[in-house]
PARO-494820 format. One record per residue (C-alpha): residue in three letters; chain; x, y, z. Coordinates in steps of 0.05 Angstrom, whole numbers, plus 5000, padded with zeros to 4 digits. Layout:
BEGIN
<r residuo="Ala" cadena="A" east="X" north="Y" up="Z"/>
...
This chain:
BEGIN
<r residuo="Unk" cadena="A" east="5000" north="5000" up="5000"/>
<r residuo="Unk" cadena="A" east="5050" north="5056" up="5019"/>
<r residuo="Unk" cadena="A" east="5105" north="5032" up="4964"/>
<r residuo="Unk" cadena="A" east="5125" north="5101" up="4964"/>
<r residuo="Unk" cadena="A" east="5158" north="5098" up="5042"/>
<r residuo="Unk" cadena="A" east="5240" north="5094" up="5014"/>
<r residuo="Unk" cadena="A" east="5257" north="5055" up="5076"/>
<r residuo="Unk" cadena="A" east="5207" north="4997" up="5064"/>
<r residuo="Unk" cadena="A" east="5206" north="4937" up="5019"/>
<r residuo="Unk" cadena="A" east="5170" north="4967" up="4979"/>
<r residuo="Unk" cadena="A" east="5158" north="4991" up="4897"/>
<r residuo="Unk" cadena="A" east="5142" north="5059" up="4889"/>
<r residuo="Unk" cadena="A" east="5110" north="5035" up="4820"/>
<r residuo="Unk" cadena="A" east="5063" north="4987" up="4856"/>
<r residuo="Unk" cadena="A" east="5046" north="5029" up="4916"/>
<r residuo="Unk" cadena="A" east="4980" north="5036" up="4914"/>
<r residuo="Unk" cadena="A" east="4968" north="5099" up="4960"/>
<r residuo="Unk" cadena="A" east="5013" north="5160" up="4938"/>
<r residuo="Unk" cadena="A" east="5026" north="5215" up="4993"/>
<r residuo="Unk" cadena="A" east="4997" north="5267" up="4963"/>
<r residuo="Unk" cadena="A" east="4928" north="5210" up="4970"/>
<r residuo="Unk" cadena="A" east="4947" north="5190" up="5046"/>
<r residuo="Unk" cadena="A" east="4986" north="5238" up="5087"/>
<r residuo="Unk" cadena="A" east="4964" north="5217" up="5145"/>
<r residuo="Unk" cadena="A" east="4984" north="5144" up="5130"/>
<r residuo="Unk" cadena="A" east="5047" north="5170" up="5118"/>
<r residuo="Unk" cadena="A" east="5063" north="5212" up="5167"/>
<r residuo="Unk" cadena="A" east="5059" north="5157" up="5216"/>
<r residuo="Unk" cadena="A" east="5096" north="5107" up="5176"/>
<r residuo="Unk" cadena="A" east="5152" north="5161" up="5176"/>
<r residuo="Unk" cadena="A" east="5146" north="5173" up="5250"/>
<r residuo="Unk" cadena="A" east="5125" north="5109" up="5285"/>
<r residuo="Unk" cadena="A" east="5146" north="5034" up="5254"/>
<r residuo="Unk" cadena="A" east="5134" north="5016" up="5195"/>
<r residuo="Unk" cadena="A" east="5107" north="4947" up="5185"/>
<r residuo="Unk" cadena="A" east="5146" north="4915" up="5118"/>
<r residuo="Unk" cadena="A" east="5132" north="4840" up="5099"/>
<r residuo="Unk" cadena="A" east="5074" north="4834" up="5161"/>
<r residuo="Unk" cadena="A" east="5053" north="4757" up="5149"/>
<r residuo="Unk" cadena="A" east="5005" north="4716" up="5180"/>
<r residuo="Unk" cadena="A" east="4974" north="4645" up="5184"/>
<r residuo="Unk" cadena="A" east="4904" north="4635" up="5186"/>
<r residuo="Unk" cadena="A" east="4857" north="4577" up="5161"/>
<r residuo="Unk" cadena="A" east="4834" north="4622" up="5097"/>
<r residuo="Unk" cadena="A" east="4847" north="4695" up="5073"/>
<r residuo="Unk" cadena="A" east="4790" north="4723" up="5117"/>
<r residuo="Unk" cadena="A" east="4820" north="4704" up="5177"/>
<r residuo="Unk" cadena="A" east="4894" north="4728" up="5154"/>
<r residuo="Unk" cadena="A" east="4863" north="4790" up="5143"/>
<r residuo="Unk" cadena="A" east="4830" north="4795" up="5206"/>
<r residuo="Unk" cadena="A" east="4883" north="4790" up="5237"/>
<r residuo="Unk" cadena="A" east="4937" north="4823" up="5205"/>
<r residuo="Unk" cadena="A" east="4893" north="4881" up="5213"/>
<r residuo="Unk" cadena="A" east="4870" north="4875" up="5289"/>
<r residuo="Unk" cadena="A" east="4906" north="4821" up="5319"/>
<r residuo="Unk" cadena="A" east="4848" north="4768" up="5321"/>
<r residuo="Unk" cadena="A" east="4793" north="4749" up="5280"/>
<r residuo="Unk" cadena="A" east="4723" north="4769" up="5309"/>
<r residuo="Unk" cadena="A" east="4663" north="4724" up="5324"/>
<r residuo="Unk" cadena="A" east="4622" north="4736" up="5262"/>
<r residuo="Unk" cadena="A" east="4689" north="4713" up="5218"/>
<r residuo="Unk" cadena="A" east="4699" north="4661" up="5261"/>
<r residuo="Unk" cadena="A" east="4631" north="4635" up="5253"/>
<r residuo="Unk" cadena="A" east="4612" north="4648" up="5181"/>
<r residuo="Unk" cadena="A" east="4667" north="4641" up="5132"/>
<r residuo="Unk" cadena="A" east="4658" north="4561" up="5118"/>
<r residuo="Unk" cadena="A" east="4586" north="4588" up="5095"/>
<r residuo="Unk" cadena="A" east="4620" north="4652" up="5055"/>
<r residuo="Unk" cadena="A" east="4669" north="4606" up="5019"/>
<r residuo="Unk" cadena="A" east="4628" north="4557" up="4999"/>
<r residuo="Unk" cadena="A" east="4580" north="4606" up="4966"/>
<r residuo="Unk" cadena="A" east="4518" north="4590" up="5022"/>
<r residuo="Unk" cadena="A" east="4523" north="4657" up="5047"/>
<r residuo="Unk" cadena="A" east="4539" north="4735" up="5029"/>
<r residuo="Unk" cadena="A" east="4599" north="4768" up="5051"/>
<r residuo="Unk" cadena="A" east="4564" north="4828" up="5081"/>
């Protein structure tokens, strides 16, 4: 997302989110960590996700993705 940030792993051709789009995004990247090649194991990529974003996957992941994945229910 922030392929722009020179002292990540990044590809400024690839970043998605320019400065000039986030500077708020990147104003803490430049003055807190920056988190570069962030991976995580989950069961599926709803649960990655969850928690590469918050730390844990909450309870209406946890209870409804076998029904989202195999097209039973709507992702909502």
């Amino acid at each position: 997302m922030l392929g722009d940030v020179a002292r990540g792993n990044g590809d400024a051709r690839s970043g998605d989110l320019r400065n000039a789009v986030t500077p708020n995004a990147h104003a803490i990247a430049a003055r807190w960590v920056l988190f570069d090649n962030f991976y995580v194991n989950g069961e599926v990529s709803a649960m990655g996700n969850e928690w590469t974003d918050r730390a844990f996957a909450g309870d209406y992941n946890e209870k409804t993705w076998p029904q989202i994945y195999s097209d039973r229910r709507e992702w909502i």
